[in-house]
N, C-alpha and C positions, 0 to 999 in steps of 0.2 A: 586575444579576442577582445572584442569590442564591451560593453556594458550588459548586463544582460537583461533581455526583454522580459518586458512587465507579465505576461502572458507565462511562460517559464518561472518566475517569482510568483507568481499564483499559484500553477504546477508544484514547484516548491512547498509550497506555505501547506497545500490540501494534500502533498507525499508526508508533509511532517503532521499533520492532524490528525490522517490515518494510523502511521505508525503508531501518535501517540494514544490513540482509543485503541488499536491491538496490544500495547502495551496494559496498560490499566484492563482491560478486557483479559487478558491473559493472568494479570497476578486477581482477580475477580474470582474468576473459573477456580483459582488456584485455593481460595478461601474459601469457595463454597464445597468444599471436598472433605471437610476435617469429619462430618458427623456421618458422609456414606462411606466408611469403612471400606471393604471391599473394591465396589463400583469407584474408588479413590483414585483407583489403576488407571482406568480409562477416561477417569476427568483430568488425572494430570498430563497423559499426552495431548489432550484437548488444549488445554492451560499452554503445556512447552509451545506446539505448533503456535497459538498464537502470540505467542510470547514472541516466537522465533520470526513471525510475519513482521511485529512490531519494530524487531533489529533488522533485519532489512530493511525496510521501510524508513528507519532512520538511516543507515547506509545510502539508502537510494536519494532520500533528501539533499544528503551532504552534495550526493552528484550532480543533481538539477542545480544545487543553489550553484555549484561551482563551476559548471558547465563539462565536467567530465563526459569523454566521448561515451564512458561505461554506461552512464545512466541512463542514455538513450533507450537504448536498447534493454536495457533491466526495469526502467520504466514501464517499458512497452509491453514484454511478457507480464510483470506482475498484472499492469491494467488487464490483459485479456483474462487473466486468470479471474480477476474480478468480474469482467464480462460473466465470464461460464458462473461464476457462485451466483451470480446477481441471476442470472438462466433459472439454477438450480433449483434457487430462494428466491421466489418472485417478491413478496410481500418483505422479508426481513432485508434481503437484498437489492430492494429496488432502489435507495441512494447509493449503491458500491455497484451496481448497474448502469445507474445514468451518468456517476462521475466519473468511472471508469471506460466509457464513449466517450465521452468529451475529452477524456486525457488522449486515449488512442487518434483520435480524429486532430488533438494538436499537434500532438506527438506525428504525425504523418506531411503534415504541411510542409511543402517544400524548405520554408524559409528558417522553418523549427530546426529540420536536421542541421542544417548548416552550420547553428550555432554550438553542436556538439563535436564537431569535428578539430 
């Protein structure tokens, strides 16, 4: 395949920014846990989940940068999953709402898929 488009290395750059704030966001979660004893339980699968968004998210990176046919498609479910939290969480999710449109809406453009094939 040919070089890849600048528009997919944007794609790219904002799948690696996200992963890496669900990263940090997840060991976060994970330190503010040590003095609620108990409630500790359900802050660390709070913590994992987002942790575990994070490694995807960096999986998914690698595909876009690399032009993997996978990441099409794995892009494209996580964005909509964003879609729905961004729904959910109007106010905390309205930036994982409106970038996660914009990735579906490139992500669908004829010329996009092409490049993962």
């Amino acid at each position: 395949m040919s070089e890849r488009p600048t528009g997919i290395t944007i794609l790219a750059i904002l799948q690696l920014l996200s992963a890496l704030s669900d990263l940090f966001a997840g060991v976060l979660v994970l330190m503010d846990l040590i003095p609620l004893g108990i409630l500790a339980i359900f802050g660390a699968w709070v913590s994992l989940i987002v942790f575990s968004l994070g490694i995807i998210g960096l999986i998914l990176f690698y595909g876009l940068w690399t032009l993997k046919s996978w990441a099409w498609l794995g892009s494209l479910i996580f964005s909509i999953v964003g879609i729905l939290v961004g729904i959910m969480d109007p106010i905390a999710g309205l930036t994982t709402l409106v970038v996660s449109i914009i990735i579906v809406i490139y992500l669908l453009t004829p010329g996009t898929r092409d490049h993962f094939r």
